[in-house]
N, CA, C and O of each residue as an XYZ file, in Angstrom:
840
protein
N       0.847     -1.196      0.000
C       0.000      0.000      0.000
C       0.884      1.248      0.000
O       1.926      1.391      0.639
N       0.289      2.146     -0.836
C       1.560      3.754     -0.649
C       1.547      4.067      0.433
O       0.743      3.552      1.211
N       2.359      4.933      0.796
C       2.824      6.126      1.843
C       2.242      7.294      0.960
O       2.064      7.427     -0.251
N       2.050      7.971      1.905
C       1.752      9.376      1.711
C       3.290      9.853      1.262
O       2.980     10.771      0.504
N       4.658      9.818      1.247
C       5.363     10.091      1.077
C       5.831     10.187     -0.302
O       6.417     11.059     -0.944
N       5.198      8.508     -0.667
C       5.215      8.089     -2.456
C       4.214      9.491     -3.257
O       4.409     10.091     -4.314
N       3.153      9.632     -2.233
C       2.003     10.381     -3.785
C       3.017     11.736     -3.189
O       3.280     12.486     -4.129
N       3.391     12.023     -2.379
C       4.097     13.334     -2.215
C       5.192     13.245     -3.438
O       4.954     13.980     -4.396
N       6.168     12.562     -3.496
C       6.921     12.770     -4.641
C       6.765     12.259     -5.996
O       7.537     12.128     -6.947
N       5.229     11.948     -5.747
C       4.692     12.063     -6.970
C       4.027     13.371     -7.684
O       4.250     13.954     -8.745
N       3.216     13.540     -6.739
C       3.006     15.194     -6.749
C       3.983     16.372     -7.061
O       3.486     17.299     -7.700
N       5.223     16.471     -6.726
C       5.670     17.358     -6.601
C       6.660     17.271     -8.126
O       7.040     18.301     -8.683
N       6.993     15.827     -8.674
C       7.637     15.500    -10.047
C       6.348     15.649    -10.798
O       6.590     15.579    -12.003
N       5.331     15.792    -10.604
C       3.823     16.087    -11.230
C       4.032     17.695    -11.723
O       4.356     18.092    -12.842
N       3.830     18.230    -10.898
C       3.917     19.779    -10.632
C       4.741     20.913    -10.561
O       4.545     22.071    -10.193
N       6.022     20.106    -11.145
C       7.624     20.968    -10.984
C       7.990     20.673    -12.994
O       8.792     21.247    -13.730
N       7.207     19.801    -13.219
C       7.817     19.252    -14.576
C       8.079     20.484    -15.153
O       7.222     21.345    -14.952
N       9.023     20.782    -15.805
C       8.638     22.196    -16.545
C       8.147     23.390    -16.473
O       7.812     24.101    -17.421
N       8.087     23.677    -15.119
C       7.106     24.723    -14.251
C       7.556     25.299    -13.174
O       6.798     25.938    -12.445
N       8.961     25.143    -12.898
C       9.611     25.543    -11.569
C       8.845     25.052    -10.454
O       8.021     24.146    -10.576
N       9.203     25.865     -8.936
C       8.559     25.131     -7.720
C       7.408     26.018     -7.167
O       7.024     26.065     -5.998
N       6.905     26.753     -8.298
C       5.762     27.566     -7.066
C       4.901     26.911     -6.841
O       4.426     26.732     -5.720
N       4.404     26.260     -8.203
C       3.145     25.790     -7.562
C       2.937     24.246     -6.944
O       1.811     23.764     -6.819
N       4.135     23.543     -6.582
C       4.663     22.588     -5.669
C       4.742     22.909     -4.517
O       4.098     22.211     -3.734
N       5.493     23.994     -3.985
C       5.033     24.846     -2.897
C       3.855     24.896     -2.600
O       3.509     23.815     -2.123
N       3.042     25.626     -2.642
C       1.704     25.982     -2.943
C       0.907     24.585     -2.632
O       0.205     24.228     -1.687
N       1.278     24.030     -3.701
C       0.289     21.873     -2.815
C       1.286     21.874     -1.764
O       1.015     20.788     -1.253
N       2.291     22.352     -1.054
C       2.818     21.989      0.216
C       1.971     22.624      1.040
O       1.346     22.144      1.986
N       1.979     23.725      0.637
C       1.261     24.843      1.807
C      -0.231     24.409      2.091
O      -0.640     24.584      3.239
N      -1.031     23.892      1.209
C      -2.417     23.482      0.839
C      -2.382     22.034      1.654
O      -3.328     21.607      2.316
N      -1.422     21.528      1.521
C      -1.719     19.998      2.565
C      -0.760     20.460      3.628
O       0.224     19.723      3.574
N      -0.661     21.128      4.323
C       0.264     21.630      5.498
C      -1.097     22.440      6.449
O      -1.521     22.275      7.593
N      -1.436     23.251      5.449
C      -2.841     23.616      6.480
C      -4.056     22.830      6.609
O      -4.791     22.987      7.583
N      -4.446     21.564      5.216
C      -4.923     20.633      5.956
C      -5.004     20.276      6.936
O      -5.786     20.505      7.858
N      -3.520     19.183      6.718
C      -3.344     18.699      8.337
C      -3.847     19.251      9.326
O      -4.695     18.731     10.051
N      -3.233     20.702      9.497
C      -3.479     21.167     10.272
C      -5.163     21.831     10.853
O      -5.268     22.099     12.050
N      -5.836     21.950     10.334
C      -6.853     22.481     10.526
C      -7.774     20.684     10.698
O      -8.525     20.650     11.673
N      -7.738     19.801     10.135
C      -7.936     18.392     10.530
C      -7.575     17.882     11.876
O      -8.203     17.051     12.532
N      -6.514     18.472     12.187
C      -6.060     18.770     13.636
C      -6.894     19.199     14.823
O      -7.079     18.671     15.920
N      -7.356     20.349     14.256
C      -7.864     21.287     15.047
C      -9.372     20.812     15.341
O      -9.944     20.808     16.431
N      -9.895     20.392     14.021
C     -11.756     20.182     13.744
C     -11.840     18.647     14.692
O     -12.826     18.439     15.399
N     -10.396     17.368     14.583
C     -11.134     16.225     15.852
C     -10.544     16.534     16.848
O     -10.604     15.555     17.592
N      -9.629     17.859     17.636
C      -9.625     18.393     18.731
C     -10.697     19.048     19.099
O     -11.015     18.947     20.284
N     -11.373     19.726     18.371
C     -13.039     20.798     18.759
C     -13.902     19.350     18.989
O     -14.519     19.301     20.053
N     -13.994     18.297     18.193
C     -14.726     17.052     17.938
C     -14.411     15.771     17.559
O     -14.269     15.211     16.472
N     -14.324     15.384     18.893
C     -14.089     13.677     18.776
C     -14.149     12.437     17.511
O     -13.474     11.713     16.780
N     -15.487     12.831     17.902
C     -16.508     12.101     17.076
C     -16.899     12.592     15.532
O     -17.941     12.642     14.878
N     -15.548     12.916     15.311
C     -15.508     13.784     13.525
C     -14.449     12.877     12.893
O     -13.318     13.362     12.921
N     -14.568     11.587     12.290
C     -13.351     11.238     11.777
C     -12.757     11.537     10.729
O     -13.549     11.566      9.787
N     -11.253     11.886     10.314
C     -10.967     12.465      8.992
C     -10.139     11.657      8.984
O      -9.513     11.280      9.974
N      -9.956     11.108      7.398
C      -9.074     10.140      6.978
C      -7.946     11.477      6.658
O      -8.115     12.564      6.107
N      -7.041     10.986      7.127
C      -5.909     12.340      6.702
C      -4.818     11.862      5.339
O      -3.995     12.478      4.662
N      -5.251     10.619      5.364
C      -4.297      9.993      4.518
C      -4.759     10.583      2.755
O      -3.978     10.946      1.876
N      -6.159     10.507      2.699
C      -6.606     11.133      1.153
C      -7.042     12.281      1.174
O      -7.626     12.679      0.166
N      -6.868     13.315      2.522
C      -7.368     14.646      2.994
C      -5.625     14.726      2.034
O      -5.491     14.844      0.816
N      -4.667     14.631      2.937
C      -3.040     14.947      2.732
C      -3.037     14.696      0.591
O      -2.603     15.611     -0.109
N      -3.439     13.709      0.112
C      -3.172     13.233     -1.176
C      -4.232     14.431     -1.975
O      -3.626     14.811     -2.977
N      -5.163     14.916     -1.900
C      -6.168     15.396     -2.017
C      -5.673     17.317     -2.198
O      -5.804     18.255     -2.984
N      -5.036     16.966     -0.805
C      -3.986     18.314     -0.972
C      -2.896     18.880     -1.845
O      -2.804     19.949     -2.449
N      -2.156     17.917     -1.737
C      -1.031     17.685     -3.067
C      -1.487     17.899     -4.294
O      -0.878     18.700     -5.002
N      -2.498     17.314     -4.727
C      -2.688     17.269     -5.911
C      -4.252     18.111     -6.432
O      -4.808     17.896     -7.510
N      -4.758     19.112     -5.334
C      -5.781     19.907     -5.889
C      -5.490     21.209     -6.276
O      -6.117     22.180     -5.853
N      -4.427     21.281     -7.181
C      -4.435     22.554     -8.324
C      -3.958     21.575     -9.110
O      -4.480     21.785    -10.205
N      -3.216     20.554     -9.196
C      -2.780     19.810    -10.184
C      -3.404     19.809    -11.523
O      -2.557     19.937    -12.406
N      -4.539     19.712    -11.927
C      -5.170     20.271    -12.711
C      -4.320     21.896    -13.722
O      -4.355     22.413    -14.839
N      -4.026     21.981    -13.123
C      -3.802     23.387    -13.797
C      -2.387     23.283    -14.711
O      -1.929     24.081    -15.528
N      -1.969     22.216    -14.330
C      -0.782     21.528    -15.378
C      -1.134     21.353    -16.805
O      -0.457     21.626    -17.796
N      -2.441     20.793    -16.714
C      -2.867     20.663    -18.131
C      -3.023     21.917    -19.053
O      -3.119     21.798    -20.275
N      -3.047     23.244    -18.348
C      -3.759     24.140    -18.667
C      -1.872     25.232    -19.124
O      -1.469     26.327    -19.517
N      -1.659     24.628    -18.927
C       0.342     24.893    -18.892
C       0.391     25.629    -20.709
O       0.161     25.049    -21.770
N       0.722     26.864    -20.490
C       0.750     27.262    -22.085
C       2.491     26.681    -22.438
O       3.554     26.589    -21.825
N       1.997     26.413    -23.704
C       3.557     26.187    -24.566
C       4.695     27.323    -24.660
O       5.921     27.246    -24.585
N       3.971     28.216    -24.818
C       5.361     29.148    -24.699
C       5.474     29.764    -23.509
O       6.525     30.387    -23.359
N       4.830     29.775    -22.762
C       5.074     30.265    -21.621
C       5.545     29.396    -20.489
O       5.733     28.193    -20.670
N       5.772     30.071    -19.131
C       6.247     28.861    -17.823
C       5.015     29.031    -16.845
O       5.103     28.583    -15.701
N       3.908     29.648    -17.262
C       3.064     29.686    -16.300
C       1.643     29.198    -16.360
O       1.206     28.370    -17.159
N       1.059     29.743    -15.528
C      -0.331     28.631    -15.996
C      -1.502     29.933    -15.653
O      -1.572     30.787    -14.769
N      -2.396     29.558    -16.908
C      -3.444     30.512    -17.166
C      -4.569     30.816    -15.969
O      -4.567     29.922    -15.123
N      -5.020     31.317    -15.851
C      -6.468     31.424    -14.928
C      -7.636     30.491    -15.584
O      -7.910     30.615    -16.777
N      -8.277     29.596    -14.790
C      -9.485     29.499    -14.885
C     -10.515     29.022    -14.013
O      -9.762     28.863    -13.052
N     -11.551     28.692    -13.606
C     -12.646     28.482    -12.802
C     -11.832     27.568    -11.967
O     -10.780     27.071    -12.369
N     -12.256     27.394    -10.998
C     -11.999     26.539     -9.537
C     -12.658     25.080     -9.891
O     -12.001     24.041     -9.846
N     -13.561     25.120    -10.125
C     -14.514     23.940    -10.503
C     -13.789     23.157    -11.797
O     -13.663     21.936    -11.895
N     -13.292     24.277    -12.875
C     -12.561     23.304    -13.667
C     -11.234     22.738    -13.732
O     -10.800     21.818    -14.426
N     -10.502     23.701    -12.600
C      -9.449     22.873    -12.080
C      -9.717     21.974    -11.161
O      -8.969     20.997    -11.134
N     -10.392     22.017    -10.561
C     -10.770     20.634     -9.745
C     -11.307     19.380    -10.406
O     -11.364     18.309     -9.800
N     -11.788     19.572    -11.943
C     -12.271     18.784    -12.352
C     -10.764     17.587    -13.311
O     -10.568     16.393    -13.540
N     -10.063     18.956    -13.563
C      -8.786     18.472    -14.395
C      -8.258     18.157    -13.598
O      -7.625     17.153    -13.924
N      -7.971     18.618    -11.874
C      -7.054     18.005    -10.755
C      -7.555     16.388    -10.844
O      -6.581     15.645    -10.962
N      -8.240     16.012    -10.828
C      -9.293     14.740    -10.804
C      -8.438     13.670    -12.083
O      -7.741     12.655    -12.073
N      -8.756     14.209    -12.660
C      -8.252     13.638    -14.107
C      -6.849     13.654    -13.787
O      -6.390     12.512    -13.845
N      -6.007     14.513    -13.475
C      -4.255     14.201    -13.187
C      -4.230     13.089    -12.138
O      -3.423     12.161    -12.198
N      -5.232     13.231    -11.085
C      -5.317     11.870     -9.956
C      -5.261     10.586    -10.240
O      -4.682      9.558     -9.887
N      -6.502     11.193    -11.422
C      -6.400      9.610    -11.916
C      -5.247      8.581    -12.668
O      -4.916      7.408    -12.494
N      -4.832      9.643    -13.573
C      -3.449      9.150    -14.694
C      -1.960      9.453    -13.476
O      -0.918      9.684    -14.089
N      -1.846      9.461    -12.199
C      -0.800      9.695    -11.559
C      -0.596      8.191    -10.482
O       0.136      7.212    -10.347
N      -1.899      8.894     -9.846
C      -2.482      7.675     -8.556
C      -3.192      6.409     -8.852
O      -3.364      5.397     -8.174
N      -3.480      6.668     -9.791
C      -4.215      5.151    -10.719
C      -3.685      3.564     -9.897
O      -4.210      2.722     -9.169
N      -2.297      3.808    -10.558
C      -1.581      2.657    -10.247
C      -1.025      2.887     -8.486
O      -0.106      2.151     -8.124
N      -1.347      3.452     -7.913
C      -0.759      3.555     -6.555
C      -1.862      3.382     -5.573
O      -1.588      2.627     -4.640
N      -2.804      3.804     -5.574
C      -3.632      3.782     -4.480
C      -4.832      2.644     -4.884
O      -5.099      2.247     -6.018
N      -5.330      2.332     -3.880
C      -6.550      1.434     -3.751
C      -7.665      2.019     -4.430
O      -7.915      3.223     -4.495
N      -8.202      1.240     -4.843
C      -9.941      1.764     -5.741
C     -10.652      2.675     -4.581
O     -11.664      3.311     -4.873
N     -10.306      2.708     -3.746
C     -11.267      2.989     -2.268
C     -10.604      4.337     -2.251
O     -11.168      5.426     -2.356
N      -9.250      4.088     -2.095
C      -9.133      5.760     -1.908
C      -8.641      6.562     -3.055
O      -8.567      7.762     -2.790
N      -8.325      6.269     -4.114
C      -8.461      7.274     -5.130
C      -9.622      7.842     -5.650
O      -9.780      8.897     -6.264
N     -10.631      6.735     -5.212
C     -12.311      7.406     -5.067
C     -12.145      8.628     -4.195
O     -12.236      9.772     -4.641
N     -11.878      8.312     -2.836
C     -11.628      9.113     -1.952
C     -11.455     10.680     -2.249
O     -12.294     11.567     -2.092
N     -10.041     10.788     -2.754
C      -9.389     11.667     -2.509
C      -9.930     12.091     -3.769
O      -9.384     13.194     -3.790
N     -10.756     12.041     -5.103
C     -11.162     12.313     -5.892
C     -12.339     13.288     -5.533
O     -12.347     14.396     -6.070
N     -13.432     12.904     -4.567
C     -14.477     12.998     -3.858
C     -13.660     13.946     -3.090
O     -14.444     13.693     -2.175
N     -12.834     14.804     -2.567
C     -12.356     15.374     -1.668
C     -12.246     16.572     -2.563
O     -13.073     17.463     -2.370
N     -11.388     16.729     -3.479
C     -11.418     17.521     -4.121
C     -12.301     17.793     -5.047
O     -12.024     18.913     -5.475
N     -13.524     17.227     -5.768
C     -14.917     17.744     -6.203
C     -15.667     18.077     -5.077
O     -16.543     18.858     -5.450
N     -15.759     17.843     -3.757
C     -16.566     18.259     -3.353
C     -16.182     19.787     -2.771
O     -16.864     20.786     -2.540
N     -14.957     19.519     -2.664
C     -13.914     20.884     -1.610
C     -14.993     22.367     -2.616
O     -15.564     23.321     -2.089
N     -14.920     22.005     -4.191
C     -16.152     23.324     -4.674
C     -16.976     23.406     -4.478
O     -17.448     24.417     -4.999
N     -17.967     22.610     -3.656
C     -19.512     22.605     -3.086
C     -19.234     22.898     -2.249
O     -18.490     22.259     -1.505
N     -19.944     24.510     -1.907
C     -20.013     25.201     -0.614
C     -20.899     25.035     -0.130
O     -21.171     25.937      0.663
N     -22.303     23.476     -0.237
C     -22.786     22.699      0.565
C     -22.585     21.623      1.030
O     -23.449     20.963      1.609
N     -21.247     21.222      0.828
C     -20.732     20.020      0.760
C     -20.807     19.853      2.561
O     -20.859     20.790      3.357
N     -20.791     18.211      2.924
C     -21.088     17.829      3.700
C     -19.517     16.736      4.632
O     -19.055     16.361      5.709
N     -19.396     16.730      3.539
C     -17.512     15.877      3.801
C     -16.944     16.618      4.080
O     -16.594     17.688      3.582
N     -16.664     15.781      5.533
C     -15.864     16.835      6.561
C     -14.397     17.041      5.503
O     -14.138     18.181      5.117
N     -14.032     16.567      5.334
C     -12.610     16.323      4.337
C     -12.466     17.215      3.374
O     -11.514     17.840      2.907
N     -13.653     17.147      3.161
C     -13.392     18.276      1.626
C     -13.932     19.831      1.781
O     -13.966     20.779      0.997
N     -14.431     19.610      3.473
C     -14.833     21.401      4.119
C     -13.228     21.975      4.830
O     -12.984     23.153      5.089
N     -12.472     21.047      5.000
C     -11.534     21.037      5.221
C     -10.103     21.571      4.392
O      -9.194     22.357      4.656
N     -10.503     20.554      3.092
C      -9.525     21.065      1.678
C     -10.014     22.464      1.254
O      -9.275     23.125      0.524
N     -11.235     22.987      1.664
C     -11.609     23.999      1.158
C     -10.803     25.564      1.873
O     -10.577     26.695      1.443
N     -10.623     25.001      2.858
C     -10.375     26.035      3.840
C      -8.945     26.364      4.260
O      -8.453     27.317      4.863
N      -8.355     25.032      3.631
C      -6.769     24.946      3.202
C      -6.452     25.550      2.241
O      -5.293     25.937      2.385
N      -6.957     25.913      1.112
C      -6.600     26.434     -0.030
C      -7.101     28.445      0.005
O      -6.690     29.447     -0.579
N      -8.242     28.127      1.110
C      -8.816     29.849      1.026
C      -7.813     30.184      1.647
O      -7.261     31.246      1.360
N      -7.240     29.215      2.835
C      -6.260     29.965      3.657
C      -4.796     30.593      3.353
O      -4.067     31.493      3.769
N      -4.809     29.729      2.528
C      -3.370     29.890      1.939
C      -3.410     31.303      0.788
O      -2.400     31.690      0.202
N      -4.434     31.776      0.670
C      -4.913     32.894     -0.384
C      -5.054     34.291      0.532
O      -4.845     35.432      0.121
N      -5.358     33.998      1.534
C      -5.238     35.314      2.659
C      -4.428     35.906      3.469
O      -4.658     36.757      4.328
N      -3.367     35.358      3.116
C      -2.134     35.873      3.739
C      -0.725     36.142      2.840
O      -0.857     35.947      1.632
N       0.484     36.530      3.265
C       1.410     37.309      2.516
C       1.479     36.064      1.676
O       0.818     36.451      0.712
N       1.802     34.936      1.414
C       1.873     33.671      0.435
C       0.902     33.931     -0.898
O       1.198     33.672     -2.065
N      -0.601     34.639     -0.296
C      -1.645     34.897     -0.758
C      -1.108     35.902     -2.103
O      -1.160     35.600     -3.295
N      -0.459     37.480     -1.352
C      -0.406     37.994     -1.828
C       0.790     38.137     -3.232
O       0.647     38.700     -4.317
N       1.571     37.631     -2.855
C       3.177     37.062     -3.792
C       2.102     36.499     -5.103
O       1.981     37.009     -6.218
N       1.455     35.390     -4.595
C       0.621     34.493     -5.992
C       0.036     35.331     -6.765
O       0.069     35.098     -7.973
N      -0.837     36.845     -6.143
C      -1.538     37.473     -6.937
C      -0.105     38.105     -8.048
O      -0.017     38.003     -9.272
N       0.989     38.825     -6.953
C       1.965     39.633     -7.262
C       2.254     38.967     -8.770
O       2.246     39.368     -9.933
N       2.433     38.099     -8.281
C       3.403     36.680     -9.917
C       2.588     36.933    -11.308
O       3.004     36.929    -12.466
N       1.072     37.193    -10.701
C       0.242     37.057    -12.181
C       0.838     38.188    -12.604
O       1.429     38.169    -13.684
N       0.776     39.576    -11.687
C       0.526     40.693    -12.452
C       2.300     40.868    -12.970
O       2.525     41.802    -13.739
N       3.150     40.237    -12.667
C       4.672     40.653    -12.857
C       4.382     39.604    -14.708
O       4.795     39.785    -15.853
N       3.579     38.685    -14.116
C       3.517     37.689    -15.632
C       3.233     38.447    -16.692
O       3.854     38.409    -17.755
N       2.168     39.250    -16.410
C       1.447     39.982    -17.363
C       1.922     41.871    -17.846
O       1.421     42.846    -18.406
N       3.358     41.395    -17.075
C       3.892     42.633    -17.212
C       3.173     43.912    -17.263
O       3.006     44.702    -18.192
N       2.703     43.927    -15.762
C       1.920     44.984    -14.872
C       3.052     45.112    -13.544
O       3.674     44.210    -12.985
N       3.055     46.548    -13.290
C       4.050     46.648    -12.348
C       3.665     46.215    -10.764
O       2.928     45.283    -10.442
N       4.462     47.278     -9.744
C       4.285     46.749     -7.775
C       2.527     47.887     -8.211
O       1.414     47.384     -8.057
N       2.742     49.519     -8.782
C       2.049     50.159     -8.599
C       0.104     49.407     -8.968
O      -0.895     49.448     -8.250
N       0.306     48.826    -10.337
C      -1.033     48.400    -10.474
C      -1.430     47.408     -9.673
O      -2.647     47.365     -9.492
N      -0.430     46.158     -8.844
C      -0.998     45.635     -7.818
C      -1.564     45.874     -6.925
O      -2.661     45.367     -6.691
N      -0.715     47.106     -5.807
C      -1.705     47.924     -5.245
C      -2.687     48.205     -5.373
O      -3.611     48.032     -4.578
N      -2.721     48.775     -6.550
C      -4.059     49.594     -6.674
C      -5.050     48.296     -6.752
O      -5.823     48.382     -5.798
N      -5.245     47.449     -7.313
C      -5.908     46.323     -7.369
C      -6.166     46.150     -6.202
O      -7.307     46.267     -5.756
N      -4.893     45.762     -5.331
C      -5.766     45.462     -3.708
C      -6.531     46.328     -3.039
O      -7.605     45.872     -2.647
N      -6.276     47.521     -2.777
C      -6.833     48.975     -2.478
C      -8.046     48.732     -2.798
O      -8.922     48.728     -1.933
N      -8.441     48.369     -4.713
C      -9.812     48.517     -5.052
C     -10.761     47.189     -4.249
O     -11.772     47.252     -3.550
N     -10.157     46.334     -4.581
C     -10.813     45.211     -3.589
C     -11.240     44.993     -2.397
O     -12.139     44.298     -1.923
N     -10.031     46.076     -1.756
C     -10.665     46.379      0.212
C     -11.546     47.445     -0.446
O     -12.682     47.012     -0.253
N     -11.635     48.421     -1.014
C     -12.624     49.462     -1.198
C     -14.148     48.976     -1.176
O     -15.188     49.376     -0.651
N     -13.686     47.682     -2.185
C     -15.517     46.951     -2.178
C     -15.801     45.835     -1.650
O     -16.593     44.972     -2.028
N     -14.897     45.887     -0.450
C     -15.047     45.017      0.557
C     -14.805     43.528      0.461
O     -15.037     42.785      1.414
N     -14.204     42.977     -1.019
C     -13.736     41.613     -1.057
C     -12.826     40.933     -0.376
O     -12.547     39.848     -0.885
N     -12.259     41.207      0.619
C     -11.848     40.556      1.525
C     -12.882     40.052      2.547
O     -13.231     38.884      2.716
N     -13.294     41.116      3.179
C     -14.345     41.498      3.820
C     -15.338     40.153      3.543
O     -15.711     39.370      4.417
N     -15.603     40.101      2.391
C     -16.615     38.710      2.291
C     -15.864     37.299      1.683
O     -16.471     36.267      1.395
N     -14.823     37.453      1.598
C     -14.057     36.091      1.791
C     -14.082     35.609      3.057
O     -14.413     34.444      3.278
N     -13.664     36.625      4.212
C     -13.420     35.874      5.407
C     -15.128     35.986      5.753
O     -15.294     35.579      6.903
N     -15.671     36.160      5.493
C     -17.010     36.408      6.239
C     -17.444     34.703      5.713
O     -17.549     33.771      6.510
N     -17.640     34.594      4.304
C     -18.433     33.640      3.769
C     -17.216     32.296      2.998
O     -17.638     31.211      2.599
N     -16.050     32.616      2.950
C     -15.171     31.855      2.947
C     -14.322     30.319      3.426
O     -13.427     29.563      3.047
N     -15.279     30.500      4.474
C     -14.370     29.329      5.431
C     -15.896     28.821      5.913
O     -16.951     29.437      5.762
N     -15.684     27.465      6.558
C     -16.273     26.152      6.934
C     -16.202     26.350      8.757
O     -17.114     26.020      9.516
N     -14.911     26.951      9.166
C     -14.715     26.767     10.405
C     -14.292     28.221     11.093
O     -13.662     29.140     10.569
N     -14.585     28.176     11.809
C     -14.460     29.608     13.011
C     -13.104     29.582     13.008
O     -12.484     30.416     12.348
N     -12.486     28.656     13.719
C     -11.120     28.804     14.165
C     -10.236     28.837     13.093
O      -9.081     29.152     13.377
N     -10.551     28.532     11.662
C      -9.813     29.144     10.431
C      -9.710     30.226     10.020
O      -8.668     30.682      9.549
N     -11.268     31.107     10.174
C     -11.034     32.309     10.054
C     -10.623     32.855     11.180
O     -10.163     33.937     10.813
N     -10.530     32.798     12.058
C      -9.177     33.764     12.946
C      -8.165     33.726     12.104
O      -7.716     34.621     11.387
N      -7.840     32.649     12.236
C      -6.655     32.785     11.440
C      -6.402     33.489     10.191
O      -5.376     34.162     10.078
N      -7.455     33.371      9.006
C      -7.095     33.595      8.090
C      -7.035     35.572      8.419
O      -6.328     36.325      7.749
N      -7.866     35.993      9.471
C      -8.165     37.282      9.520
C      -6.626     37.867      9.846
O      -6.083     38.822      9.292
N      -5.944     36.795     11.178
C      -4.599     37.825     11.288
C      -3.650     37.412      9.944
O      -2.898     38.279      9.499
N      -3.686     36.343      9.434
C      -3.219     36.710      8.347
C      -3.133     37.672      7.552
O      -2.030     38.100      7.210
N      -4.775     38.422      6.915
C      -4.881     38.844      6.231
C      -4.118     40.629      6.345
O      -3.791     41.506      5.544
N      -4.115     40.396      8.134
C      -3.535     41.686      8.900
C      -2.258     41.740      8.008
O      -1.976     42.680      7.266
N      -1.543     40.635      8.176
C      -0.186     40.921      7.698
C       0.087     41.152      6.656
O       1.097     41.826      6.454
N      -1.078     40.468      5.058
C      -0.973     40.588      4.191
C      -0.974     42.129      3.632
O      -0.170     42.533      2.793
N      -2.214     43.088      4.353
C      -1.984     43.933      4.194
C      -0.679     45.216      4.702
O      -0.686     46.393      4.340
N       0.409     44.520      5.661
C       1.236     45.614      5.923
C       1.669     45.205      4.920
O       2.020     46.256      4.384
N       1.965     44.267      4.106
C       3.155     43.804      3.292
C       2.902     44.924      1.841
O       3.785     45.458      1.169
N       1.151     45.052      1.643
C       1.082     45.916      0.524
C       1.020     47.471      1.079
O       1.147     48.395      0.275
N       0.880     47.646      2.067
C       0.734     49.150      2.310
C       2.126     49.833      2.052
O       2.385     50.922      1.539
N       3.307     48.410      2.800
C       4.901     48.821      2.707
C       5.204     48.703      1.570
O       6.429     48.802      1.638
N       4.918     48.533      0.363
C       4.846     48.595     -0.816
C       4.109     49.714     -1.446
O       4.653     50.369     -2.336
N       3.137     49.927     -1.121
C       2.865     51.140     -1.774
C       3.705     52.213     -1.407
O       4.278     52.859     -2.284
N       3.867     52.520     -0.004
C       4.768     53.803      0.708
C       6.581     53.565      0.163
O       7.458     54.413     -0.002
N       6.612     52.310      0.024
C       8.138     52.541     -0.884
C       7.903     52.988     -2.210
O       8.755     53.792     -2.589
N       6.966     52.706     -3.082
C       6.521     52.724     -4.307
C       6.121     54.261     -4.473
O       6.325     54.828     -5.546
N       5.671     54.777     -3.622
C       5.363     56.672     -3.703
C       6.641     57.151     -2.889
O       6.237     58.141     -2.279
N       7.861     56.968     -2.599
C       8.895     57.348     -2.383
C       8.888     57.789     -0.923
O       9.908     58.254     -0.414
């Protein structure tokens, strides 16, 4: 039977092919706050069992999807819907983990990440993956990922700012953490995060206006 260790360096020779390490990172950071918040939800509750083993695999490999989406001349990977990277993450699961995991849990961890986009979803596992990935979006980690698009798209530090600025202006943070998360004790977190995220752009703007 695998280790979590095997789909880990499967994942990460998945997701580095030709693509440098961000977004290998990024499935680190995404199954790092798993764990952790899986941690936290059968410490609040006993009687909540989470398989951590296809929560952790589930993690690794839910942007994976976005490999497919890998332009040819470029090193980066395009924007598109959440739902359809989760659907293509699914499809990389399958042609990766196929041969490694049991029929039982590549179901699993398949089911973890389609459901992680149903914000009625009922699997503790995949309210979990959900809240791993928002989390990792609300803090300075958060903000670098946005930074990367706009440096991709050869937009400078100044139009990032302003982008974030406009977004606290109409309150989209504001309703990420509000309607964002599954669990209380995530959004604390994600909130002092988001504290920090913003000194990181304010100290950027005030270097950026001299």
């Amino acid at each position: 039977m695998a280790d979590i260790e095997l789909v880990g360096n499967i994942a990460k020779e998945t997701l580095t092919a030709g693509a440098g390490a961000w977004l290998w990172e990024r499935a680190c950071r995404v199954a790092g706050n798993a764990e952790r918040i899986a941690s936290m939800v059968e410490k609040s509750n006993a009687n909540v069992p989470i398989d951590k083993f296809c929560l952790t695999a589930a993690g690794y490999f839910s942007d994976s999807g976005l490999v497919y989406k890998r332009k040819k001349d470029k090193p980066q990977f395009v924007d598109i819907d959440p739902k359809e990277i989760a659907e293509l993450s699914i499809m990389m699961v399958n042609e990766k983990l196929g041969q490694v995991l049991t029929a039982q849990r590549l179901s699993s961890v398949n089911n973890i990440i389609g459901e992680s986009q149903d914000r009625f979803t009922k699997l503790v596992e995949a309210m979990v993956l959900s809240d791993a990935v928002t989390l990792d979006e609300m803090g300075p980690t958060g903000v670098m990922s946005q930074y990367r698009k706009f440096v991709v798209e050869g937009k400078g530090a100044g139009e990032f700012v302003q982008n974030f600025k406009r977004k606290m202006e109409y309150k989209y943070f504001d309703a990420r953490l509000k309607e964002g998360f599954k669990f209380d004790e995530v959004r604390t977190i994600a909130a002092e995060r988001f504290e920090m995220a913003k000194q990181f752009v304010f100290a950027l703007d005030s270097e950026g206006g001299g």
